[in-house]
C-alpha positions as a printed Julia matrix, in Angstrom:
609×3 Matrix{Float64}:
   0.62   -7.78  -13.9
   1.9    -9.01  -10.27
   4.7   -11.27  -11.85
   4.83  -12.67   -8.11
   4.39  -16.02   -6.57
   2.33  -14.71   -3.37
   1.45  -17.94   -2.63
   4.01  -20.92   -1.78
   2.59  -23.14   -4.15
   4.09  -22.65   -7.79
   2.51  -25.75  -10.01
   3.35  -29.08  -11.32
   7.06  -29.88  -12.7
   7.83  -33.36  -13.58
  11.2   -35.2   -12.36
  14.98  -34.94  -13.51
  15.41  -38.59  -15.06
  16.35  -38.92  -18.32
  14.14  -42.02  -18.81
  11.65  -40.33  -20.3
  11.41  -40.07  -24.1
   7.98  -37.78  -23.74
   6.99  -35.35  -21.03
   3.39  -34.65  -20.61
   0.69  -34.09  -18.1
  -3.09  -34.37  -18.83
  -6.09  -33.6   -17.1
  -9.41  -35.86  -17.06
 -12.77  -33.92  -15.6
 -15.35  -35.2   -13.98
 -17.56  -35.47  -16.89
 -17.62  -34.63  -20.63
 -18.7   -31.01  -21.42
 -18.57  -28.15  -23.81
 -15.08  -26.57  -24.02
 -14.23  -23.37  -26.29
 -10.54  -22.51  -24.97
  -7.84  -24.18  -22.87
  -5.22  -21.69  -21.02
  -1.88  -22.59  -19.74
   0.01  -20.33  -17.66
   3.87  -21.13  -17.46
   5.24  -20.49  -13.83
   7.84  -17.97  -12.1
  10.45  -20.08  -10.25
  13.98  -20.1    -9.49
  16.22  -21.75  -12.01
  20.01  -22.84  -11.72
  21.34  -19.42  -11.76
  18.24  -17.18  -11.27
  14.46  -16.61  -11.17
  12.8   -17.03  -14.04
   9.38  -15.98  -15.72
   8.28  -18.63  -18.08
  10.69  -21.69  -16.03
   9.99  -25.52  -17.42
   7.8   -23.83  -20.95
   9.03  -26.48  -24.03
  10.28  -24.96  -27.29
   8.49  -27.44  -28.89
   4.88  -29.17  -28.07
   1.23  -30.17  -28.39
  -1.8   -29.49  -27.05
  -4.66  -32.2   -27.69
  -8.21  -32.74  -26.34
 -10.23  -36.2   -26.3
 -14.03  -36.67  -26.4
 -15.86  -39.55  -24.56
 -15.34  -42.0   -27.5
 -11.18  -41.15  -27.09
 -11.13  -39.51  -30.37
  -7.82  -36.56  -30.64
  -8.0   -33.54  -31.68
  -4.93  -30.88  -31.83
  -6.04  -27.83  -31.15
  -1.78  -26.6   -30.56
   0.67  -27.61  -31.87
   3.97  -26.08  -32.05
   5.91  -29.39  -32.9
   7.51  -28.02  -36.21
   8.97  -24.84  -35.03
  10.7   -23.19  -31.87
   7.98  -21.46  -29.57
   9.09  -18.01  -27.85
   8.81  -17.99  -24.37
   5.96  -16.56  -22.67
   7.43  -15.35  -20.16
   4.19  -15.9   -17.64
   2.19  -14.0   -19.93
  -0.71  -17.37  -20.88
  -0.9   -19.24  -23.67
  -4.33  -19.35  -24.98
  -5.98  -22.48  -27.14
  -8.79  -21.06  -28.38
 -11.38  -23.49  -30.83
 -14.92  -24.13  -31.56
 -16.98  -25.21  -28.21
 -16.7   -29.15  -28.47
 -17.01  -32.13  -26.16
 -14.33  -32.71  -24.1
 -13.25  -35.45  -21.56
  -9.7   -35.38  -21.38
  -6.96  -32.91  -22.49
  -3.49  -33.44  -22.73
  -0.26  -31.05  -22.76
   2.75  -33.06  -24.39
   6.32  -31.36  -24.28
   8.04  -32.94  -27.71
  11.19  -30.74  -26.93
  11.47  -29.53  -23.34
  13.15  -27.15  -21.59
  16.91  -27.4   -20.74
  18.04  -24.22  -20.29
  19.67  -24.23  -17.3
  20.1   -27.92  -16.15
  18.02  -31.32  -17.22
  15.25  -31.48  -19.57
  11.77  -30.74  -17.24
   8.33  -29.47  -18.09
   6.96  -27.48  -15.74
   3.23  -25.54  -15.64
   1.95  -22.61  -13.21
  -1.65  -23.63  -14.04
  -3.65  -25.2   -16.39
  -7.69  -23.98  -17.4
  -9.82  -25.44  -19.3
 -12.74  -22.97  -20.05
 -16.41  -23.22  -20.51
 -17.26  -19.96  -21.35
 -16.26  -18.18  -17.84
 -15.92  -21.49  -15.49
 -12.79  -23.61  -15.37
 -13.86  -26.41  -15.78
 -10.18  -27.77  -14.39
 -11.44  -26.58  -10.92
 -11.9   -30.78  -10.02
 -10.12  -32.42  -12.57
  -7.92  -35.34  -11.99
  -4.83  -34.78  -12.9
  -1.87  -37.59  -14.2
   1.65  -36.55  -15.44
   4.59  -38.6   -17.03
   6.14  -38.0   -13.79
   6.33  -35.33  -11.05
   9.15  -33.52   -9.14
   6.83  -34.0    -5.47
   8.03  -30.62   -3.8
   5.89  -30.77   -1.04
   3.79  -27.32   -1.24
   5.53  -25.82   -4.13
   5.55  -28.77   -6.89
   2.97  -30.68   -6.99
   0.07  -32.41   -9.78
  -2.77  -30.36   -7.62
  -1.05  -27.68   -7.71
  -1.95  -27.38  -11.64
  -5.28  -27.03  -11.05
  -5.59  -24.6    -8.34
  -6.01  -21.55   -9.6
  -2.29  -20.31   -8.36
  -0.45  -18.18  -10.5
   2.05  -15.28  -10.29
  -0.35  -13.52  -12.81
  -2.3   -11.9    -9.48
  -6.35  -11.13   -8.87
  -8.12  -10.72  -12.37
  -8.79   -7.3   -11.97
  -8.99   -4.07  -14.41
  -7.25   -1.39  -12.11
  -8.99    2.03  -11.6
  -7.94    4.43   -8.8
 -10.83    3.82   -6.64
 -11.7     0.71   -5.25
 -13.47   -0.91   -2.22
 -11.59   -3.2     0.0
 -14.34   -5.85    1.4
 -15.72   -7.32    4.18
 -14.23   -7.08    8.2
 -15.13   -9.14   11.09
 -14.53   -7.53   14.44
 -10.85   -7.99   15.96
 -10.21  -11.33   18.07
  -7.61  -12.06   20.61
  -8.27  -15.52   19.81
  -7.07  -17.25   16.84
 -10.09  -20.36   17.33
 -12.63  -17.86   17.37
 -15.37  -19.03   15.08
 -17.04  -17.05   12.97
 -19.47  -17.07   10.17
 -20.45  -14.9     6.66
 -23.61  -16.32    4.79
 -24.48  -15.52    1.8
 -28.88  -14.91    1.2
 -29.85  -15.5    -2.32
 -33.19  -14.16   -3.61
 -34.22  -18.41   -4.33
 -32.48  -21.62   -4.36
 -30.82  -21.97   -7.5
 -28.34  -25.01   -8.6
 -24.28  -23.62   -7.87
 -21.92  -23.85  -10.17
 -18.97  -22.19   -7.97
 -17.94  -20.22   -5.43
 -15.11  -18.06   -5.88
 -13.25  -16.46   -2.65
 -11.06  -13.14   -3.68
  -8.52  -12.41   -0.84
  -8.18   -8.67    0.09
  -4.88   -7.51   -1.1
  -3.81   -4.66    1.7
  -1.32   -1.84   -0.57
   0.03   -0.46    2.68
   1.88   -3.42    3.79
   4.08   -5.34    1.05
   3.79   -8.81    2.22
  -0.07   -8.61    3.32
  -1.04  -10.37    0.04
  -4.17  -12.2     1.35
  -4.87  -10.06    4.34
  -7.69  -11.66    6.66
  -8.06  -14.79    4.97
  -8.85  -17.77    7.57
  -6.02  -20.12    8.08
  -8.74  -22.8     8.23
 -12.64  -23.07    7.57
 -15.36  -24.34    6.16
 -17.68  -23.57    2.82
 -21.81  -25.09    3.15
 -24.88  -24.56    0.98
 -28.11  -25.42    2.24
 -31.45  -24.73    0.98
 -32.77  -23.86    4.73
 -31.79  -20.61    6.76
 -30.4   -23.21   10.06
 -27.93  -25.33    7.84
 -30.03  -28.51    8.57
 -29.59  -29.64    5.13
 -25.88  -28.36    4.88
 -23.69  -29.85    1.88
 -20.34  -29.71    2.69
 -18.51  -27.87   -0.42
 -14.75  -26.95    0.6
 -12.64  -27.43    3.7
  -9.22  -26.52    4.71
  -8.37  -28.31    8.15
  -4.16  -27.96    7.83
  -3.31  -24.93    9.4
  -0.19  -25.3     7.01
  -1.92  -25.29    3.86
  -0.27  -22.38    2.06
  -2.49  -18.95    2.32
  -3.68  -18.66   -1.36
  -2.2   -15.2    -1.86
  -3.02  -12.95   -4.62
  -5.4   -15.33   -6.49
  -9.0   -16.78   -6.45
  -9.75  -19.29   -4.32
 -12.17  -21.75   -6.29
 -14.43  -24.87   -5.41
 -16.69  -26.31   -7.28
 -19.93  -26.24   -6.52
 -21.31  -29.44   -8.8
 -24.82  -27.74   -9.32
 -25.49  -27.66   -5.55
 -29.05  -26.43   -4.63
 -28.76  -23.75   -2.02
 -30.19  -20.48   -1.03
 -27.71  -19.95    1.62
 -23.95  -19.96    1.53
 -22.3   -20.19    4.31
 -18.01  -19.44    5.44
 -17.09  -20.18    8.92
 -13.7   -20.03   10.16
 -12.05  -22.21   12.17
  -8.18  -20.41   12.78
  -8.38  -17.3    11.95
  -5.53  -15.03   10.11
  -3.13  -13.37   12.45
  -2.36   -9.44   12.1
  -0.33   -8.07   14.94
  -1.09   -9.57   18.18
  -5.03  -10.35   17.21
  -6.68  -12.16   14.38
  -9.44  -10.9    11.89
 -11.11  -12.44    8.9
 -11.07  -10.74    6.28
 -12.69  -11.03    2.29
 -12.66   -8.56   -1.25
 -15.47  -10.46   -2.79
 -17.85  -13.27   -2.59
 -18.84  -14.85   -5.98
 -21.55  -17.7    -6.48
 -22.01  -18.55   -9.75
 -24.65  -20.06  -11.82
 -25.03  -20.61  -15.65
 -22.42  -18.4   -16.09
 -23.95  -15.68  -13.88
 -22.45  -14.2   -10.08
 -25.89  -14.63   -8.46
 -24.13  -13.28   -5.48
 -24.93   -9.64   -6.6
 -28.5   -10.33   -6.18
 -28.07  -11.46   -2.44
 -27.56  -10.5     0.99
 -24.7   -11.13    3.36
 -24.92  -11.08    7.31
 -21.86  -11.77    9.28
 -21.89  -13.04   13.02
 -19.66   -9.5    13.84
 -18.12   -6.76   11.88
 -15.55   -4.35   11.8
 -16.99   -1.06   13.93
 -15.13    2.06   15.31
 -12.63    4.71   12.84
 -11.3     1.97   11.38
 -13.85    0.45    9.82
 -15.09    3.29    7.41
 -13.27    1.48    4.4
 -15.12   -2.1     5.54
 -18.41   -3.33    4.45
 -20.97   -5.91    4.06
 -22.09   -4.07    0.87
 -18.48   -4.18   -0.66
 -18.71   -8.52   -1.21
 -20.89   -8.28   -4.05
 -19.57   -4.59   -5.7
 -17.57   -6.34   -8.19
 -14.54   -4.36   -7.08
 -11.02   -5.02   -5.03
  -9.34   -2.74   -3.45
  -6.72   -2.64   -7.13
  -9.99   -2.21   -9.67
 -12.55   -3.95  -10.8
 -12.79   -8.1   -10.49
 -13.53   -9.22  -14.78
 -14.01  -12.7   -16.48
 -11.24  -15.17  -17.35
 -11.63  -14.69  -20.86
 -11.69  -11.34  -20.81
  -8.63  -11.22  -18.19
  -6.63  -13.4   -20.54
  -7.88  -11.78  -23.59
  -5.99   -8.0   -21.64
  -3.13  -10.32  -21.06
  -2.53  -11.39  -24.47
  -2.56   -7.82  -25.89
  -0.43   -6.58  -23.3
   1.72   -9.09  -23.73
   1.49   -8.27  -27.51
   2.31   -4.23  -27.08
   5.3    -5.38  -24.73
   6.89   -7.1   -27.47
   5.98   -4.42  -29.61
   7.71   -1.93  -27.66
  10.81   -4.07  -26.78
  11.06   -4.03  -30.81
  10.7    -0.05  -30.95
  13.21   -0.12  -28.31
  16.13   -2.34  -30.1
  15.18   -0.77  -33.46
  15.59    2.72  -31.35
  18.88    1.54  -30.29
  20.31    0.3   -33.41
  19.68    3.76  -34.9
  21.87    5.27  -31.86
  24.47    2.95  -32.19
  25.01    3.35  -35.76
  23.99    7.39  -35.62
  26.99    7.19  -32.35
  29.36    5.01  -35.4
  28.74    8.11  -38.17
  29.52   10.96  -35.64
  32.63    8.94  -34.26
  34.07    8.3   -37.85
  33.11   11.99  -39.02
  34.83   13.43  -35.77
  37.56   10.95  -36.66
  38.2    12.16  -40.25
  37.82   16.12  -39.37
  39.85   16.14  -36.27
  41.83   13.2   -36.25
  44.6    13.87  -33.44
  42.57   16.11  -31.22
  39.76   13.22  -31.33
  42.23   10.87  -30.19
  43.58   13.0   -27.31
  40.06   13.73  -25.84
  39.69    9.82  -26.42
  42.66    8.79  -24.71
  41.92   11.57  -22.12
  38.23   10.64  -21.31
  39.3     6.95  -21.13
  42.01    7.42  -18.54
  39.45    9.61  -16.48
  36.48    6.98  -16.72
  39.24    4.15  -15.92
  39.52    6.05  -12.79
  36.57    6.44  -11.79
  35.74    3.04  -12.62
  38.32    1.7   -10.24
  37.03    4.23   -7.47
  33.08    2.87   -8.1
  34.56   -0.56   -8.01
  36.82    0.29   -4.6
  33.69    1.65   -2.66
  31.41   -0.74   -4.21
  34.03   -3.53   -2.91
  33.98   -1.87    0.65
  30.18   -1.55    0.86
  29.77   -5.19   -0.02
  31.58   -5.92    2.76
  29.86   -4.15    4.98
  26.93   -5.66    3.63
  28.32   -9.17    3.8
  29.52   -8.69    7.68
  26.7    -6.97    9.5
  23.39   -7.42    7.32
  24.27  -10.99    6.2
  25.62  -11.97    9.82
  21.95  -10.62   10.71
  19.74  -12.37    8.03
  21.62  -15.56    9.06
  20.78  -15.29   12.54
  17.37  -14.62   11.42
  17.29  -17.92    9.74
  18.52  -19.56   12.52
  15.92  -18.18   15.16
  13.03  -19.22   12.14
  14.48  -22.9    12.06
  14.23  -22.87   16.03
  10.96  -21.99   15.93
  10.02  -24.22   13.5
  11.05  -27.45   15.83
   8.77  -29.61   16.38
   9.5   -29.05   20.13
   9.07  -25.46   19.67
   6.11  -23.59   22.8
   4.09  -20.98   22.24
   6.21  -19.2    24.52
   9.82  -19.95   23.15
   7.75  -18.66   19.54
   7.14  -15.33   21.01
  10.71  -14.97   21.96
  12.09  -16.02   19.02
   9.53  -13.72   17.22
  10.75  -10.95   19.64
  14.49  -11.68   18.78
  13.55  -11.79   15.22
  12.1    -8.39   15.22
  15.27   -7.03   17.02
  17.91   -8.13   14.87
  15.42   -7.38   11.7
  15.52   -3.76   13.34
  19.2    -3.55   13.86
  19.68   -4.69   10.22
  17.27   -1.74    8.99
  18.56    0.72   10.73
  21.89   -0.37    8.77
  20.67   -0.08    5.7
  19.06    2.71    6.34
  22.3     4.88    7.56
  24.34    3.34    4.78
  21.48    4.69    1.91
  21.85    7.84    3.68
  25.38    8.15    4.32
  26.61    7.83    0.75
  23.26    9.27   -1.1
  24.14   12.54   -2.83
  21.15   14.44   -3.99
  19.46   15.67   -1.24
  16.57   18.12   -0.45
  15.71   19.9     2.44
  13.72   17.68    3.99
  16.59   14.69    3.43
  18.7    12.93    6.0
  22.26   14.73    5.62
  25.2    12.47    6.76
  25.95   14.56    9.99
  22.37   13.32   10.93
  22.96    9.96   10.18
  25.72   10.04   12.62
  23.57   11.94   15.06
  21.3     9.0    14.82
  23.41    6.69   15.15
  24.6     8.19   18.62
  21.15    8.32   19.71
  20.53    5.14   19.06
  23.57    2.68   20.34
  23.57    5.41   23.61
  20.07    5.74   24.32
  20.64    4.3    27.45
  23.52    6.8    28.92
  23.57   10.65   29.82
  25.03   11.98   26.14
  26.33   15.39   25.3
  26.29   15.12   21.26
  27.06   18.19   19.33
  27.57   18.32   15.57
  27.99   21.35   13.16
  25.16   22.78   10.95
  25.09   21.07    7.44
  26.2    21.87    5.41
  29.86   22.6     5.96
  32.15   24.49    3.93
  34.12   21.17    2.49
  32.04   18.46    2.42
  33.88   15.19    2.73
  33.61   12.43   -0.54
  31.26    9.41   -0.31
  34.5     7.47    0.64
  35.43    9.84    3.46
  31.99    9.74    4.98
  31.95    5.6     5.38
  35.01    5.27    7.38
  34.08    8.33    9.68
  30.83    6.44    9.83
  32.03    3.03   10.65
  35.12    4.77   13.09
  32.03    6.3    14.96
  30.13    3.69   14.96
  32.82    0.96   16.42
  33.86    3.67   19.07
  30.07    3.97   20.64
  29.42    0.32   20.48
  32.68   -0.52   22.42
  31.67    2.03   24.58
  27.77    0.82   24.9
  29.31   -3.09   25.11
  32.37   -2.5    27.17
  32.75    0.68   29.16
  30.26    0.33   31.85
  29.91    4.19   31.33
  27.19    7.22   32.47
  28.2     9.88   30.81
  29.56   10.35   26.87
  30.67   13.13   25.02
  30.71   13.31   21.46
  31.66   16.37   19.32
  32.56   16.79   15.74
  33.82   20.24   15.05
  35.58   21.48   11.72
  38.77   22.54   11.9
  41.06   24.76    9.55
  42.36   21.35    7.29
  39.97   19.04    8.14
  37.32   17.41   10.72
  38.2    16.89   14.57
  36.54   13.98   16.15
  36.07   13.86   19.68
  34.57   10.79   21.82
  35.03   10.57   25.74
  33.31    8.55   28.24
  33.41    7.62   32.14
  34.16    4.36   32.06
  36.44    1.42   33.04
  38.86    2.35   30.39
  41.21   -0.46   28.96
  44.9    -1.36   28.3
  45.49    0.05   24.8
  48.67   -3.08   24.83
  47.14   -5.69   25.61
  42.84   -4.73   24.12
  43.48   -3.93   20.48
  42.21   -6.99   19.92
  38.72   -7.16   22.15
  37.97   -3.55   21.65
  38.66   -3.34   18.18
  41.45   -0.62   17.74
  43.37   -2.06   15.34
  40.3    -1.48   13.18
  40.18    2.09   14.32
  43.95    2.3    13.78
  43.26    0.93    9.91
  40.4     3.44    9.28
  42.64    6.47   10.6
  45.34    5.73    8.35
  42.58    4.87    5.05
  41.45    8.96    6.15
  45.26    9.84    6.73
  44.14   11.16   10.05
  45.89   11.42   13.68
  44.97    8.8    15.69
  44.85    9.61   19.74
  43.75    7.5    22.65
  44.06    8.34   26.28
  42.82    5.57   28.47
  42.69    5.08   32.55
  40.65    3.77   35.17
  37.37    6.14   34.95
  37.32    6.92   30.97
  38.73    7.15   27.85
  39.1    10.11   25.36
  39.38    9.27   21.64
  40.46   12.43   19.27
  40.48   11.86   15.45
  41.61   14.61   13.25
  40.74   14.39    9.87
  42.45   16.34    7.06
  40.9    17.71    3.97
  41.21   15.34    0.9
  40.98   16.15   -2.56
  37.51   14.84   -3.35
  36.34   16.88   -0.79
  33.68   19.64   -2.13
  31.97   22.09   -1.45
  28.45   21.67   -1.42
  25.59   22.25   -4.03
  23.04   25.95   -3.01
């Protein structure tokens, strides 16, 4: 269970007036058929105050279908009582297969959790057996909060949830079909689909490859735009025109099934050509898990053949194949039925609830098991319990405060550098996305992008480091984060860097280790910024009562009277006296030398063998 919106488009929500008495939306097919089950999927989105599985699902409503003739029939309704929310676990209808024409979802108490009364739906199926029959539906709401992309009535019939692929995992899996790498993002090409003999289409189902290895890769390969055809002749002559995406800002579909209605098509051949394909880094591929054509209820497409105008060749390829479109598997598990999918969903969603019942039944019995010992203790021992009480309060009451200092300090941190770079980051995006915007001043916002986005890692990565403290051998100790950091802001000077062994005798507290840090760290960036320097020298040796700091260079050197403010010393001066350490600059024309001794604090330890 993703629990993910991988694709920009969340559903339909319908508008903030309070003019409406009822909130509904309804969906009308093409044509009455035979319906056994409608699903409804309630969408992940971000609320007032925070995201939120199950956003815009009423406490209170209806669910009604109408046959040709108009005639209603409720086949949900949850008018006389409060309705848990799903979460985005689905809500399944299901009822004896009858005619339907038009079904309607009506919200008689709506949600207002968190601001004004809305109704809001990820998706909405209605199921034949295994075809949504939704796929073309027209759909008409009481009203609609128009989000461009996100909120929007087509957007509740697109097969878009944060639910992910329908898939039964298993370890081993097959990841799909890959054309040969382009260098051109209008490079055309084509996968067709051979079936054995024309048979009438019901629907063609497209299941993006999902790529583990890279987090955000959620529907690696697939084309930006392209075409779907079915033809009943090997050239395309007779072509039928099924599905096209010509705006190269449709949203990609993500983790989910792309599905288009096929209307009982004829065809022996199916046929995807791409028109943009998807970028990667610095080329473009196409890319697909699994190619479903279905008829009657059956994937015909695992009787076929598929030829591809190129493919995927060379060591990278080994996981790639034509073979793996029709294998019923992803790269997560195996691909299963709607019902069946929904059918896993609704008893995991049942054993969750089950187990979140063991769990507050589980804690009850600890809490009131904690209540007996306390008042035993308290009638046996009376005074002493009270002294270890008042004792073990004072001491957490400390430590509290310290947590609450450092976490305090590290916000800031935070808040200065990382956010400072995440809003520049922003800012370079909304440049690029000008209207005015070349493919050249793209790349070097891209380029800028990926610089500050590397700055702001390497951060977070020192500051996980710096203060983590269980380590193993094979762990970054805090002398190497500083040893890194040299490396990094002086890669471009002559450096003599020499640090003791880790670990050392003492071992400064978490506390001690972020201002030595951030002392270093302002130190070599004045110098890389400001000096003009060749040559640095930067030691760190222990000392009898403490640490000993050394940092030199050949520079310009500065005015320590009249620079405290441009190269940052009263900072250093403030970080000496949080250590209690001796501060001593030496400045002239042709370097600097910067010696920090630090004494021994309390928290310091020595460290765990």
């Amino acid at each position: 269970l993703m629990l993910i919106n991988s694709c920009l488009r969340v559903g339909l929500k319908t508008g903030y007036t309070t003019e409406e008495d009822v909130r509904w939306f309804e969906l009308t097919l093409k044509e009455a058929a035979s319906v056994d089950s409608i699903v409804l999927v309630p969408p992940l989105a971000k609320g007032a105050n925070a995201v939120v599985a199950g956003y815009g699902f009423p406490v209170r409503f209806k669910l009604e279908v109408f046959d040709e003739q108009n005639q209603p029939h409720v086949i949900l309704d949850q008018t006389a009582a409060d309705f848990r929310n799903p979460g985005c676990f689905p809500v399944v209808a299901r009822f004896e297969a009858r005619r339907v024409k038009r079904a309607r979802f009506t919200a008689t108490d709506p949600w207002s959790v968190d601001g004004p009364e809305i109704l809001a739906m990820a998706e909405m199926l209605v199921l034949s057996g295994d075809r949504n029959l939704a796929l073309d539906a027209t759909v008409t709401s009481s009203s609609t909060r128009n989000a461009p992309r996100a909120w929007t009535r087509l957007n509740l019939i697109d097969m878009t949830t944060p639910l992910g692929l329908p898939v039964a995992p298993q370890s081993r899996g097959t990841l799909g079909f890959h054309s040969a790498v382009s260098d051109k993002a209008d490079a055309e090409k084509t996968l067709t689909l051979t079936l054995p003999e024309i048979t009438p289409l019901d629907e063609i189902r497209l299941v993006p490859v999902r790529r583990k290895d890279v987090p955000l890769w959620f529907d690696y390969g697939f084309p930006v735009t392209y075409k779907v055809e079915a033809a009943t002749k090997e050239d395309f002559s007779d072509a039928v025109l099924l599905h096209e995406v010509t705006d190269k800002f449709q949203p990609a579909p993500g983790m989910n099934l792309v599905c288009i209605p096929a209307r009982r098509t004829p065809a022996r051949f199916i046929r995807i050509t791409t028109k943009q394909l998807w970028y990667r880094k610095g080329d473009h591929v196409f890319a697909l898990a699994e190619f479903q054509a279905f008829s009657d209820g059956l994937n015909v497409a695992q009787r076929g053949q598929f030829t591809a105008s190129d493919v995927l060749t060379g060591d990278d390829s080994a996981n790639w194949s034509l073979a793996a479109l029709n294998d019923g598997l992803t790269e997560g598990g195996r691909l299963i039925s709607l019902p069946e999918w929904f059918t896993q969903l609704e008893t995991r969603q049942k054993i969750e609830r089950e187990r979140d019942e063991l769990r507050s039944k589980r804690d009850a019995l600890v809490e009131r098991s904690q209540h007996q010992l306390v008042y035993g203790s308290v009638s046996s021992v009376g005074g002493l319990t009270l002294l270890f009480g008042f004792l073990f309060w004072r001491q957490h009451l400390h430590r509290r405060r310290d947590a609450q200092r450092l976490h305090d300090k590290l916000a800031r941190d935070l808040h200065d550098e990382i956010g400072s770079n995440l809003g520049s980051i922003t800012l370079i995006c909304s440049f690029a996305a000008q209207a005015d915007a070349t493919p050249h001043s793209m790349r070097a916002d891209i380029a800028e992008i990926e610089r500050v986005a590397a700055e702001t890692a390497d951060s977070m990565r020192d500051m996980v480091d710096l203060i983590s403290t269980r380590r193993s051998e094979a762990e970054i100790d805090w002398l190497d984060v500083l040893h890194r950091l040299t490396e990094r802001l002086l890669r471009h000077h002559t450096l003599d860097c020499a640090l003791p062994a880790a670990p050392l005798t003492l071992e400064p507290d978490i506390e001690t280790r972020r201002e030595l840090y951030l002392f270093c760290k302002e130190v070599l960036h004045n110098i890389a910024k400001h000096a003009q320097a060749t040559n640095v020298r930067f030691h760190l040796t222990p000392a009898a009562d403490g640490l000993r700091v050394e940092i030199t260079d050949n520079g310009l050197g500065f005015d320590t009277a009249q620079s405290s403010s441009g190269h940052g010393l009263g900072n250093l001066r403030e970080r000496a006296a949080v250590m209690k350490a001796n501060l001593q600059i030496l400045t002239k024309p042709g370097g600097t030398a910067i010696t920090l001794d630090v004494p021994h604090g309390h928290r310091w330890r020595k460290p765990e063998t």
